[in-house]
N, C-alpha and C positions, 0 to 999 in steps of 0.2 A: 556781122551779118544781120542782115535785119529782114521783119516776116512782119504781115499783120495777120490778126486774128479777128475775123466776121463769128462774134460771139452768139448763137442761139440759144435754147432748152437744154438742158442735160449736164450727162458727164461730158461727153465730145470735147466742148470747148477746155475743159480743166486737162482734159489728158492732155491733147492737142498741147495747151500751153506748158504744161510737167516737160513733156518729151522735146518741146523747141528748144528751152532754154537750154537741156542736158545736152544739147547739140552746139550751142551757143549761140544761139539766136538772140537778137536783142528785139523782145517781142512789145509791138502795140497794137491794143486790143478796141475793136468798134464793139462794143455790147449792147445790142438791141433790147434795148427798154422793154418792150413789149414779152419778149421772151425768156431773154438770159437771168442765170441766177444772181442775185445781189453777191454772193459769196464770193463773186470775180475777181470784187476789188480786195477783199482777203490775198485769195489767192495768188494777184498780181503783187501785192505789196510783200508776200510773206516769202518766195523765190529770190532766185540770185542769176543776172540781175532782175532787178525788179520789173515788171511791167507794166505801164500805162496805162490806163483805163479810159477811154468815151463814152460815155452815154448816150445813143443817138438813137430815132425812131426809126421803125422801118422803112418808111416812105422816104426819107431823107439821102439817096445816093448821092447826092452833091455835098454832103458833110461828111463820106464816110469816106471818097475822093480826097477833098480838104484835109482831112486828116492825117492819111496816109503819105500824101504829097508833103504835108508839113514835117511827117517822119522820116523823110527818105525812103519810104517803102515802097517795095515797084515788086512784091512778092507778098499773094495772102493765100491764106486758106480760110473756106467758109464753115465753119463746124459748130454742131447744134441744129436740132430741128428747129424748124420755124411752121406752127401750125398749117396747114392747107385752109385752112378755113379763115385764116388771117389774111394770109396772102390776096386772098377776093375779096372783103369787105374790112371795112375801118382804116383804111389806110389813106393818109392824108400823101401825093408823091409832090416832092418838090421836082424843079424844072429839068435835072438831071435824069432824075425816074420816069418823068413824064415823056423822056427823048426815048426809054426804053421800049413805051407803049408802041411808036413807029415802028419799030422792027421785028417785031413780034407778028408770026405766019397764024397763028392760034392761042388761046389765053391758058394752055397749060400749065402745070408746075417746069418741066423740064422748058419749054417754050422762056418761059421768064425768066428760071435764072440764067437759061443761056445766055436771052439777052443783057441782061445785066453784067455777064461776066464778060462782052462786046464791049456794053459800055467801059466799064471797068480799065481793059487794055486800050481802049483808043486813050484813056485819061490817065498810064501808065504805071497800071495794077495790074499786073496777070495773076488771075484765079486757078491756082493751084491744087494738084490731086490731093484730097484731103484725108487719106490714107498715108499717105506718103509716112507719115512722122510714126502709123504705127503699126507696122507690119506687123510685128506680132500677131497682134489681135484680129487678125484677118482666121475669117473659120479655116478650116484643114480640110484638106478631103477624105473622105472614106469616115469609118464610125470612129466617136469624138468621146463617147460612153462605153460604162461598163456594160450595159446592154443594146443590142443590135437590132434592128427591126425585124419583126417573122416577116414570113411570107407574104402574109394578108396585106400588114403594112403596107411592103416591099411595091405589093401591087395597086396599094392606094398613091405611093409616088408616084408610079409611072403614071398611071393615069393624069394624076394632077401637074405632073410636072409641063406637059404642055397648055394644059389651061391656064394656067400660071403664067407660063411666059407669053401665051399671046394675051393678058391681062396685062401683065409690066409693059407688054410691045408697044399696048392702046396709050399707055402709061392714068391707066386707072388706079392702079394699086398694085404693090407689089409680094401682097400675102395673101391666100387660101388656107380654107381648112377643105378637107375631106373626110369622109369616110365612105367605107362599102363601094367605092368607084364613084362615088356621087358629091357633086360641090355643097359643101353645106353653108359656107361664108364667103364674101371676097369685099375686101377692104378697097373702102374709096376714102372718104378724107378723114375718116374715124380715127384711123392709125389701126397700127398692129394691136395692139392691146386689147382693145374694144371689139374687132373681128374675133379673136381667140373666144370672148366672152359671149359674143352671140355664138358662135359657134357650138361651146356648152350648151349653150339655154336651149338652141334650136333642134341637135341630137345628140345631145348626153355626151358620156365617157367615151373614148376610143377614136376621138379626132385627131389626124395628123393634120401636121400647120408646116407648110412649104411657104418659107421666104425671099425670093426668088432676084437676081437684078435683070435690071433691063436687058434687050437684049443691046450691043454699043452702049454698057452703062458706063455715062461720064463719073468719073470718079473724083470730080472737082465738089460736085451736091450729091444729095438724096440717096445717099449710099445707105446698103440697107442696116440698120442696127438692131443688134438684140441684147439682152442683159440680164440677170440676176429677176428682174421684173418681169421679165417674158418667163422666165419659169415658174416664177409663182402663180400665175395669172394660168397658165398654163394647168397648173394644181389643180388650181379651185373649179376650171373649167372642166376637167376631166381629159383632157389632150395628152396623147403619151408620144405621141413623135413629132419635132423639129427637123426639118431639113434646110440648111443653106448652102449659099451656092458660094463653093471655098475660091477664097482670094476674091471676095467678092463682098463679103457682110463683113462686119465689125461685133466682136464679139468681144462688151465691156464687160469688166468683173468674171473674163473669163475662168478661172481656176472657180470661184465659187459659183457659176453657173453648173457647170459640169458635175461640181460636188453635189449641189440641189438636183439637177437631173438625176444622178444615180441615187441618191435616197429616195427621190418619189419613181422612178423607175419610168423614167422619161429617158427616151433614145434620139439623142443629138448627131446627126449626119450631114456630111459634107460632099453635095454633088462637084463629082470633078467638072473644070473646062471641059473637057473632054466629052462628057457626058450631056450636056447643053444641047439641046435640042435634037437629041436622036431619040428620045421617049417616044 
């Protein structure tokens, strides 16, 4: 069996490829220069079997075609963030990306890699849900910590849970903070990280951060991630509740998130399906 892997930022791509091979994937990887980590080719070399490495630019979709093709690959998954801020500027496309610009209804994040993942299948790559390989890691519903949110919280999700989703709807961002009923951050191309921290600065200790997916979120891209770094960042900002929306975010280094949440007394919560848009 053979998969490729559209290597980005992060852990993503590393789990992503851990968890193909154990399946027995025979994995080849495009790693976008601009973002993915050098450690890839470690990582590809040091598995069984081993896995292939590219080095390609983002703008370059007609090499990362070529490659695949040259693999036998007619199956990938996209894993790893890729800046929003990249995606708009410095990107040189060659003649393949430049076909993408055509079908494109608006210059969105979702808008582009849809069409991307068009082009993709017309040139016999289908972009695959990029969860798939690791359920696990998908948040749970219901409380995830040894501690539970009070009431006040309780009442700062509901509140934010619709502002939230019709933010993800807009597809502006897919995190808020709150407190007291009142929005105090909402993330556009910063990322999560950087919202939690204006969040501190703007009103102190006792911010809840709902991370929300879209609503029909494709589960091919931009799935939402949180990790061991969201809670520390979290710490320093004074933010005591996380909410995400289970079977929906990816939740790396999960065992020592939850361990860091319960020492600083951070409440990790998982809104059901179920619960989606009735706040």
């Amino acid at each position: 069996m053979k998969l490729g892997l559209i290597a980005g930022n992060g852990r993503f791509p590393f789990l992503v490829l851990d968890a193909a091979r154990a399946m027995g994937y025979d994995v080849t990887i495009v790693a976008i220069k601009e973002e993915a980590s050098t450690e890839i080719d470690q990582a590809a070399r040091a598995g069984s079997p081993p896995a292939t490495v590219h080095w390609t630019s983002l703008g370059l979709l007609g090499a990362w075609l070529e490659i695949f093709n040259a693999a036998g690959v007619s199956r990938a998954v996209m894993a790893g963030q890729v800046k929003h801020t990249k995606i708009f500027g410095g990107i040189v496309p060659d003649l393949t990306a430049l076909s993408v610009l055509t079908r494109l209804r608006s210059r969105n994040t979702d808008a582009i890699i849809a069409a991307v993942a068009d082009v993709m299948r017309d040139h016999g790559v289908e972009l695959v849900d990029s969860t798939a390989l690791l359920q696990p890691l998908l948040a749970a519903p219901g409380v995830m910590t040894r501690r539970a949110p009070t009431e006040d919280e309780n009442q700062d999700l509901m509140f934010g849970y619709r502002m939230a989703d019709t933010i993800a709807g807009l597809d502006i961002g897919q995190t808020i903070a709150v407190k007291h009923r009142a929005v105090v951050a909402v993330e556009a191309m910063e990322g999560t990280d950087e919202t939690i921290s204006r969040a501190g600065h703007l009103a102190g200790p006792g911010v809840a951060i709902i991370k929300v997916a879209k609503p029909g979120q494709d589960m091919r891209f931009d799935v939402p991630i949180v990790g061991l770094a969201t809670i520390q960042v979290m710490r320093s900002a004074g933010a005591r509740l996380l909410s995400l929306d289970a079977g929906k975010a990816l939740m790396f280094e999960r065992h020592e998130m939850v361990s860091a949440a319960d020492e600083f007394g951070i409440a990790i919560v998982g809104r059901p399906a179920a619960a989606k848009g009735t706040a």
